[in-house]
C-alpha positions as CSV (number, residue, x, y, z in Angstrom):
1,X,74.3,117.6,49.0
2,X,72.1,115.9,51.6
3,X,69.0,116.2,52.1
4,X,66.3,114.9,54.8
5,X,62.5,114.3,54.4
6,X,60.3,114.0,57.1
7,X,56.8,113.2,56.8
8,X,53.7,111.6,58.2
9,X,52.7,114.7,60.6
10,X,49.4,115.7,60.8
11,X,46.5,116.0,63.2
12,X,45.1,113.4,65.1
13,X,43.0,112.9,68.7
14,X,44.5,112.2,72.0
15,X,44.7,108.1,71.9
16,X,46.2,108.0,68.5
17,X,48.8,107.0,66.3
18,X,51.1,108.2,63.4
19,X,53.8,107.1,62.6
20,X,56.7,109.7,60.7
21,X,59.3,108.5,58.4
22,X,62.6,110.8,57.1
23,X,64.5,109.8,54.3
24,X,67.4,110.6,53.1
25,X,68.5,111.7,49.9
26,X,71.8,112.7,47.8
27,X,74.9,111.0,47.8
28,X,76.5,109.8,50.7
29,X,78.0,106.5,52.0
30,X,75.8,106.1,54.7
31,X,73.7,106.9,57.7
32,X,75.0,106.4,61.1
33,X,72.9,107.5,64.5
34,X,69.6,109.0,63.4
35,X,67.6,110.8,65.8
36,X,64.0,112.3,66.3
37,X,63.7,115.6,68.0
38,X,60.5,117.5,68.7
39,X,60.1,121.6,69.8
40,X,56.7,123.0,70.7
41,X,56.0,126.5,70.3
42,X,57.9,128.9,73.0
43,X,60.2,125.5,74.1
44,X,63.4,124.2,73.5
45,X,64.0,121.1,71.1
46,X,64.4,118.1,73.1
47,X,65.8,114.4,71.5
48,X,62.5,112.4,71.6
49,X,64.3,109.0,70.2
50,X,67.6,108.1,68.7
51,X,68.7,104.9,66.7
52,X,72.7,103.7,66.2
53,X,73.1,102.2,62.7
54,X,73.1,99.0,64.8
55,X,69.8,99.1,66.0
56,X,70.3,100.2,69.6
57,X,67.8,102.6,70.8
58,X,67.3,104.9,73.5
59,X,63.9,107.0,74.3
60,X,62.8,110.4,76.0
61,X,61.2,109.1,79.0
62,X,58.3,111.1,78.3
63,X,57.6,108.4,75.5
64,X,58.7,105.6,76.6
65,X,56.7,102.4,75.6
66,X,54.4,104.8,73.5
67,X,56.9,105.7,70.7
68,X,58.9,103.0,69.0
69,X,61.8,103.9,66.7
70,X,63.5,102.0,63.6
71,X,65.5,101.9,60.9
72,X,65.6,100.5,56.8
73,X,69.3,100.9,56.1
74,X,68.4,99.7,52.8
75,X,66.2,102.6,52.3
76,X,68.0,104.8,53.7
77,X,64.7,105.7,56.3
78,X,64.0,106.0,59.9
79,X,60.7,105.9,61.0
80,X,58.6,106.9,64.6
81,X,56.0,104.5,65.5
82,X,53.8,107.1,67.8
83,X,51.1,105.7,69.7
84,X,48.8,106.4,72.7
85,X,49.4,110.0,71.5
86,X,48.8,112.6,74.3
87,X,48.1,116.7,73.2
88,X,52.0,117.4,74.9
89,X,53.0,115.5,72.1
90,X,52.2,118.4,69.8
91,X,54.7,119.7,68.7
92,X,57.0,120.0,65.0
93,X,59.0,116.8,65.1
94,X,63.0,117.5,63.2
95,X,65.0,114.7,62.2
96,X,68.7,114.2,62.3
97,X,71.4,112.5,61.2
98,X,74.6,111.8,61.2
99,X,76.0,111.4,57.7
100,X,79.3,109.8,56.2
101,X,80.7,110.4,53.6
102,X,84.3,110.8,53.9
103,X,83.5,113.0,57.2
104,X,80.5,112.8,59.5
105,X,78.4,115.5,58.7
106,X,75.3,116.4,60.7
107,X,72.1,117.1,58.7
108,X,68.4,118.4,60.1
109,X,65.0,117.6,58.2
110,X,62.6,120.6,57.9
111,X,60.4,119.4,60.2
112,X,56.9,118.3,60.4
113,X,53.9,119.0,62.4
114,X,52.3,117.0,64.5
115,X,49.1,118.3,66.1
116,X,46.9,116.5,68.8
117,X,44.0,117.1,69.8
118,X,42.3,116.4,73.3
């Protein structure tokens, strides 16, 4: 079994950063695409950043040149660099991944919230 762990939510004011990280655990071969999603209360989950294995990116234009994604292979962790945070950015924030072992297997995080205020 495979698990995902996001954390580094929390609250913070308009202007801020956090930055979230989601690990994964259990046994698999490896991670291949990860991506950050975000749903605020009432909307639908939308991809806020996505990472190939390889390192190429591609960004919600919503954040663009605010939010910075990346990756530790080695760990096994994908991070979100958020900054200039705005309070439309509150939301909880799910990771996902794609997961090989043998077969690609899609896996979601719980989630964590990220609140800001204005």
């Amino acid at each position: 079994q495979v698990q995902l762990v996001e954390s580094g939510g929390g609250l913070v004011q308009a202007g801020g950063s956090l930055r979230l990280s989601c690990t994964a655990s259990g046994i698999f071969f490896r991670l291949n695409s990860v991506g950050w999603y975000r749903q605020a209360p009432g909307d639908q989950r939308e991809l806020v950043a996505a990472i190939t294995r390889g390192g190429n990116t591609n960004y919600a234009d919503s954040v663009k040149g605010r939010f910075t994604i990346s990756r530790d292979n080695a760990k096994n962790t994908v991070y979100l660099q958020m900054n200039s945070l705005k309070s439309e950015d509150t939301a909880v924030y799910y990771c996902n991944a794609d997961v090989v072992w043998g077969a690609t297997t899609d896996y979601w995080g719980q989630g964590t919230q990220v609140t800001v205020s204005s």
